[in-house]
C-alpha positions as a Python dict, from the first residue, in 0.01 Angstrom:
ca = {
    (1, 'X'): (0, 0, 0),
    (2, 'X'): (357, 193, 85),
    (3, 'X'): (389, 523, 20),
    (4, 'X'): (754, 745, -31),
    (5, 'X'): (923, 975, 238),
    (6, 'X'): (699, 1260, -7),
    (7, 'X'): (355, 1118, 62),
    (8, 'X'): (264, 1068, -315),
    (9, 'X'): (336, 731, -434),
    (10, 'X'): (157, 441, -389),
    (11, 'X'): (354, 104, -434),
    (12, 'X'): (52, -128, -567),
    (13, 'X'): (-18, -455, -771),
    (14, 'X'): (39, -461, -1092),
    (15, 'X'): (-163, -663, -1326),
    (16, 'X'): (-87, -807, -1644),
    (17, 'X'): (-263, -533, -1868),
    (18, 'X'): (28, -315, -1698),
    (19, 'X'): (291, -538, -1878),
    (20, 'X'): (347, -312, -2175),
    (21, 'X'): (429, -25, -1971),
    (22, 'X'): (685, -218, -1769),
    (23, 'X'): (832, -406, -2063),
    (24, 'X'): (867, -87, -2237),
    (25, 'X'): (1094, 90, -1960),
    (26, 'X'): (1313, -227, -2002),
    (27, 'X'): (1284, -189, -2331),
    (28, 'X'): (1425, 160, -2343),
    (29, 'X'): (1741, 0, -2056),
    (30, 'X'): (1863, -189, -2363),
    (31, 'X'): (1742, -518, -2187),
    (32, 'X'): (1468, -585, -2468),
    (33, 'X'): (1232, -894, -2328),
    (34, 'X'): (1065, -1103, -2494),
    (35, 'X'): (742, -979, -2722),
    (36, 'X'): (541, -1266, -2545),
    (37, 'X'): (662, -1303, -2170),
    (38, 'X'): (371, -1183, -2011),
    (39, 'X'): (201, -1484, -2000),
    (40, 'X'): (421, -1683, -1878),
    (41, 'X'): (573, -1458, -1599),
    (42, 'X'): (231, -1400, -1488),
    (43, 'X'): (157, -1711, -1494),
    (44, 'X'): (457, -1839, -1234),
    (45, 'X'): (314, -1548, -980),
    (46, 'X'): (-3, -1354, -1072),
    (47, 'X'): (121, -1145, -734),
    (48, 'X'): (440, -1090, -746),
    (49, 'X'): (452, -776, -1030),
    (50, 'X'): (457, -449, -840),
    (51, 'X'): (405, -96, -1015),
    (52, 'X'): (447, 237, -788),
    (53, 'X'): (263, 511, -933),
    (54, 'X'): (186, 906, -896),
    (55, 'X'): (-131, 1043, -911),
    (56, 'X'): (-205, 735, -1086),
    (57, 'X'): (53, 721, -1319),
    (58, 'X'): (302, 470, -1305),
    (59, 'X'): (656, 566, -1283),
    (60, 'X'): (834, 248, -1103),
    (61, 'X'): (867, -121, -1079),
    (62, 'X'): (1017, -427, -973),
    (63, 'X'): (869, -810, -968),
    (64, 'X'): (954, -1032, -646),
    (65, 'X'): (817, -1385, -822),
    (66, 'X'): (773, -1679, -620),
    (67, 'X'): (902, -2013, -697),
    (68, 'X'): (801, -2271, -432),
    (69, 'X'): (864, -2193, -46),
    (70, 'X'): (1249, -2161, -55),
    (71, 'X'): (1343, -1911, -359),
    (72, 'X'): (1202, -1601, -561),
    (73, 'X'): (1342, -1401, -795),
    (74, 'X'): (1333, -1020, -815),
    (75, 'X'): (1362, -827, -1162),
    (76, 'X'): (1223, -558, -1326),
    (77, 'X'): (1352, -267, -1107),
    (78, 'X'): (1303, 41, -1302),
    (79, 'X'): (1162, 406, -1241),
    (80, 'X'): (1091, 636, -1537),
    (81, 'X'): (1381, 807, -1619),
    (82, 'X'): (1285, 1173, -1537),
    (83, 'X'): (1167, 1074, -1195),
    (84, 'X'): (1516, 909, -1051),
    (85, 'X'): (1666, 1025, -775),
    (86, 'X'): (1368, 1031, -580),
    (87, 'X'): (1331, 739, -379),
    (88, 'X'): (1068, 599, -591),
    (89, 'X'): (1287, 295, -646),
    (90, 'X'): (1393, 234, -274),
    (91, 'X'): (982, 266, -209),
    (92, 'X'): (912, 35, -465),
    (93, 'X'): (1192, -209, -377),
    (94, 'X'): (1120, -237, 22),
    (95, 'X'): (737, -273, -73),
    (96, 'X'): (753, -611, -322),
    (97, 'X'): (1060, -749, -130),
    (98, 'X'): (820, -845, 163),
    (99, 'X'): (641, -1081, -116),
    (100, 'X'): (879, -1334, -88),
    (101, 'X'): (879, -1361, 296),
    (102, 'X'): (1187, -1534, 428),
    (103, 'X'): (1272, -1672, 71),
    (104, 'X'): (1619, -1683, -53),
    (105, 'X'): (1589, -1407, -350),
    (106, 'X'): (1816, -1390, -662),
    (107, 'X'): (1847, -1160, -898),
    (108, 'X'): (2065, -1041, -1225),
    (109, 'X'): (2186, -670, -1161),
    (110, 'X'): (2333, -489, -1370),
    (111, 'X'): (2709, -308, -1339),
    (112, 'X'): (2561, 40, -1224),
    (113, 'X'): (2290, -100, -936),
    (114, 'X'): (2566, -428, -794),
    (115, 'X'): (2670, -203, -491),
    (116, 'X'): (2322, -93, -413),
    (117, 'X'): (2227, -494, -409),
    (118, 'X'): (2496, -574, -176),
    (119, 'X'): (2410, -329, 88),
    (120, 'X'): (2056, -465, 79),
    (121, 'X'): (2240, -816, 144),
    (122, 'X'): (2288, -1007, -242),
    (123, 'X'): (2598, -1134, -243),
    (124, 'X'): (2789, -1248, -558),
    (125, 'X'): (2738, -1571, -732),
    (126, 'X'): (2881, -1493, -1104),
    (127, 'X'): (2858, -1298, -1389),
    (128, 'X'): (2672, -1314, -1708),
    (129, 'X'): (2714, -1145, -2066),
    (130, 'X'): (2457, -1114, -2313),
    (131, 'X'): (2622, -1228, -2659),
    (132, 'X'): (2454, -1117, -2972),
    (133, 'X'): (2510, -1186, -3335),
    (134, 'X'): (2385, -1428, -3627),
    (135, 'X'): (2403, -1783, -3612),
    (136, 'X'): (2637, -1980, -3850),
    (137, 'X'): (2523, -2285, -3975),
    (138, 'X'): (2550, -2618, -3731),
    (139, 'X'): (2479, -2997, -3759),
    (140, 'X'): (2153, -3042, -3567),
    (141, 'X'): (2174, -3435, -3544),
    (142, 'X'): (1935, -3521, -3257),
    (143, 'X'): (1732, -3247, -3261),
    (144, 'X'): (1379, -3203, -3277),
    (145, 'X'): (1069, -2985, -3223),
    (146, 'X'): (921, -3039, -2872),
    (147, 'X'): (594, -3280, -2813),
    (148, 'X'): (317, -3289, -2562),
    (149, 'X'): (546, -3597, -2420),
    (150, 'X'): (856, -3382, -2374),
    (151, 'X'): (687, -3165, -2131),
    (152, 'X'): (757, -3416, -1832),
    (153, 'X'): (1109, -3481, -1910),
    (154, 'X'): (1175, -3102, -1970),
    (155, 'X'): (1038, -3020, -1642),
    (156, 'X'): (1300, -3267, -1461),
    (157, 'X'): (1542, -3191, -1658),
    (158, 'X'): (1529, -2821, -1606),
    (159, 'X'): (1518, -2889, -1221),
    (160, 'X'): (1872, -2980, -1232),
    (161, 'X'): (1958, -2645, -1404),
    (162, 'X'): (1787, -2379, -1170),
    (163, 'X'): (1720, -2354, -793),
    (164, 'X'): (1354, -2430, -782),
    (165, 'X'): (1045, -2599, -959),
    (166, 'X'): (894, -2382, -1183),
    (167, 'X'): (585, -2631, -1409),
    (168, 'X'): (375, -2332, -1427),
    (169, 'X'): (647, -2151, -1574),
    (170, 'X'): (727, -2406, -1838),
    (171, 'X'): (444, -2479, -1910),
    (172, 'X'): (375, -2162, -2051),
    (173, 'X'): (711, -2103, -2183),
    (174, 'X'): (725, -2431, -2384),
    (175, 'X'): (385, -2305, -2602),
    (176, 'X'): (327, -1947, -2608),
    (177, 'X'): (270, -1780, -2952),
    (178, 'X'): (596, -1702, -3127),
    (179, 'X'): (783, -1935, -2881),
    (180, 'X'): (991, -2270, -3036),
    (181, 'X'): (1152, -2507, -2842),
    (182, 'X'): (1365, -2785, -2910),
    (183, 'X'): (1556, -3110, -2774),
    (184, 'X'): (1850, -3265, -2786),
    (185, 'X'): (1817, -3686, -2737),
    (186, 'X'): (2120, -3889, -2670),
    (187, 'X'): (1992, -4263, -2745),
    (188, 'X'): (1593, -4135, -2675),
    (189, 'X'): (1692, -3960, -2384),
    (190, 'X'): (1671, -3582, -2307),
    (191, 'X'): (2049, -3431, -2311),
    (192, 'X'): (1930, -3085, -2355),
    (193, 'X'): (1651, -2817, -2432),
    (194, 'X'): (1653, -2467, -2571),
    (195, 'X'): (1356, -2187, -2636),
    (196, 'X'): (1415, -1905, -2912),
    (197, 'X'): (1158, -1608, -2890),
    (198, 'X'): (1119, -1278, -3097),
    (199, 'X'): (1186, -966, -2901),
    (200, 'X'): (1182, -624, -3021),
    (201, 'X'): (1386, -471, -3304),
    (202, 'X'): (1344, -822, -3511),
    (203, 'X'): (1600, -976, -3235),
    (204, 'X'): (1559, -1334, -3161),
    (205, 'X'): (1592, -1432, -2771),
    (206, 'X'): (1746, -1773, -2712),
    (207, 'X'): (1706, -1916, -2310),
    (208, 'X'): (1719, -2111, -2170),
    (209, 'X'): (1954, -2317, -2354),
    (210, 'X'): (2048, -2595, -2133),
    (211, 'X'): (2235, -2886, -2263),
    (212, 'X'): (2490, -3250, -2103),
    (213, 'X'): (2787, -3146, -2313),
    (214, 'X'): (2900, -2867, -2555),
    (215, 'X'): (2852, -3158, -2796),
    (216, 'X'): (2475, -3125, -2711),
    (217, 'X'): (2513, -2720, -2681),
    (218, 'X'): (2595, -2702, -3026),
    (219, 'X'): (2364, -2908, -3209),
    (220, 'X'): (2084, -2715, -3048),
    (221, 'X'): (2229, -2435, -3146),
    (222, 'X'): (2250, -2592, -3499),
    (223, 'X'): (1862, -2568, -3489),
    (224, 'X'): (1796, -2233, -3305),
    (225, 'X'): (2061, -2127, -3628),
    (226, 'X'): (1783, -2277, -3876),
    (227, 'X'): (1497, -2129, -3699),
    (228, 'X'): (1633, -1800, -3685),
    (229, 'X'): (1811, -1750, -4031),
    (230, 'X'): (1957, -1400, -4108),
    (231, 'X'): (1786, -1263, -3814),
    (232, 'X'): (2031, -1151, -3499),
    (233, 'X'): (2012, -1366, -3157),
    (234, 'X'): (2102, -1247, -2831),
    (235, 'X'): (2174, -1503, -2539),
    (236, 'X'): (2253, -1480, -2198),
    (237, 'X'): (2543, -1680, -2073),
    (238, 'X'): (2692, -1734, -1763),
    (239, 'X'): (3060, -1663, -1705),
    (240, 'X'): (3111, -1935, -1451),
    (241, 'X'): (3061, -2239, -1734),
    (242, 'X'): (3369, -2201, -1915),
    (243, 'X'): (3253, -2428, -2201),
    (244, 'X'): (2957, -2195, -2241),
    (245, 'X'): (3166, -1910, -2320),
    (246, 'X'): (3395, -2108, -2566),
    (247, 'X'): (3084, -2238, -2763),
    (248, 'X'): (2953, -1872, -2777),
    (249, 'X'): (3225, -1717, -2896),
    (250, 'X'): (3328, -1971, -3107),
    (251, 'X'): (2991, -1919, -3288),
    (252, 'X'): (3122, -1579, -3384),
    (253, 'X'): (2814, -1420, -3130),
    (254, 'X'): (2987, -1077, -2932),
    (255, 'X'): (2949, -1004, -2566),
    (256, 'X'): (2799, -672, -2507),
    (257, 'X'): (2632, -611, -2163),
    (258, 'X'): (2732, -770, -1815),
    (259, 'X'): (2484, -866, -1537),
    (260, 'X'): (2567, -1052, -1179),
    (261, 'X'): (2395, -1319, -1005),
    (262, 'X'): (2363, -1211, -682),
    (263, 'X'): (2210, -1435, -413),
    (264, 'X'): (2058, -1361, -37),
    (265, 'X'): (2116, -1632, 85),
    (266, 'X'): (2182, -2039, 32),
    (267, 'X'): (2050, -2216, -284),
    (268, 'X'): (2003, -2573, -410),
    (269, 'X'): (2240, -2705, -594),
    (270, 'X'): (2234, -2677, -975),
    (271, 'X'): (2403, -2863, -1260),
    (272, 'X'): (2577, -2514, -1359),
    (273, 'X'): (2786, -2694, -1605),
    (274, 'X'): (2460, -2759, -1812),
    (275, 'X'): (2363, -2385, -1856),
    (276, 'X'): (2408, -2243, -2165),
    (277, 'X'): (2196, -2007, -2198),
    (278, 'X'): (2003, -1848, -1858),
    (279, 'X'): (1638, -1819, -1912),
    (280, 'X'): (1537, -1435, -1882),
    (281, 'X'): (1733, -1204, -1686),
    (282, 'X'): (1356, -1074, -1513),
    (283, 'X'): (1277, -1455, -1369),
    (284, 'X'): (1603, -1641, -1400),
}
């Protein structure tokens, strides 16, 4: 346990029961997760979710989660609004950092925290702007529902497209209530997957949404349109695939917020001209 330069908070565990509070500070940032993450966040790292609290109550966050030996991700770093200023945060921070050991760690900070990541050592990798709107109608020629047999080919597939194995992760992902996932074949072979999820507010989540070509892009989208209807989506995508932010826009979707990918250090690399759609901006 840590405690602040005051001698009152206690930088703990936090368990998956504690996921409402957590998800409801992000909630209240704008950042609106998904209604069902829990289980599949928990389920990548059961330790890496981190809740400082007063007296017992909590009042900040943050989750360092584990992928493999060489990369984590941190996210969730909040403190309840009418305790900032404190040092809370810092406490927090410093305490679940040491989870991921001599991991590279990478993150998505937002505009008003990017200077405060860079002096703890994140450097800049690219930006990323949530779009949000409703989806026109698209051709969804070679797209289907995910099977039980997809699983394996998702798995490798999704490899390419972010700097670590996460099956746990996935697995989860792919199945949880309210979840639907979809493919994209090219001659019976995967050339894409996407994941649409309700959120809060009636908002429909779409990530990842990683595809070959914006050929492929689009036709999932094409099916995330159908599965969604009327009902606004909001998607993540990253500024450095050019084609991403074409197909995005051309969708008639708006850019509102902007987050950066900030790294510590060296990653693998990653078929960044296949992500169309980041997965969560609290895992990566």
């Amino acid at each position: 346990m840590t405690y602040s330069s005051a001698g009152q908070l206690v930088v703990g565990p936090a368990a998956v029961e504690d996921w409402p509070v957590i998800s409801g500070w992000a909630h209240d940032e704008g950042w609106n997760p998904g209604l069902s993450d829990a289980r599949s966040f928990f389920a990548q790292d059961p330790g890496g979710f981190f809740l400082g609290r007063l007296d017992g109550e909590p009042v900040s966050a943050v989750s360092v989660v584990n992928y493999g030996d060489h990369y984590a991700f941190l996210g969730c770093y909040l403190v309840r609004p009418d305790l900032r200023g404190r040092g809370h945060g810092l406490a927090t921070w410093e305490a679940a950092r040491a989870h991921a050991g001599d991991r590279t760690i990478g993150l998505d900070g937002v505009v008003a925290q990017q200077g405060n990541y860079r002096k703890s050592g994140f450097v800049l990798s690219h930006t990323t702007f949530r779009h949000t709107g409703v989806l026109p109608p698209r051709t969804t020629t070679g797209v289907r529902g995910i099977r039980p047999v997809d699983h394996e080919p998702i798995a490798a597939y999704d490899s390419a497209c972010y700097p670590a194995d996460r099956p746990r992760f996935l697995d989860q992902w792919l199945t949880t209530d309210g979840h639907r996932a979809f493919v994209r074949l090219d001659a019976g072979r995967l050339a894409g997957y996407a994941v649409i999820r309700p959120a809060a507010g009636g908002i429909l989540r779409i990530g990842p949404l990683f595809a070959n070509t914006p050929a492929d892009a689009e036709a999932l989208y094409g099916a995330l349109a159908e599965e969604a209807g009327t009902a606004q989506v909001a998607v993540d995508v990253p500024e450095s695939n050019p084609a991403a932010v074409a197909l995005v826009r051309s969708l008639g979707l708006t850019p509102s917020f902007e987050t950066a990918r900030m790294y510590t250090g060296p990653v693998r690399p990653i078929a960044g001209k296949c992500i169309y759609g980041v997965t969560t901006l609290e895992l990566g």
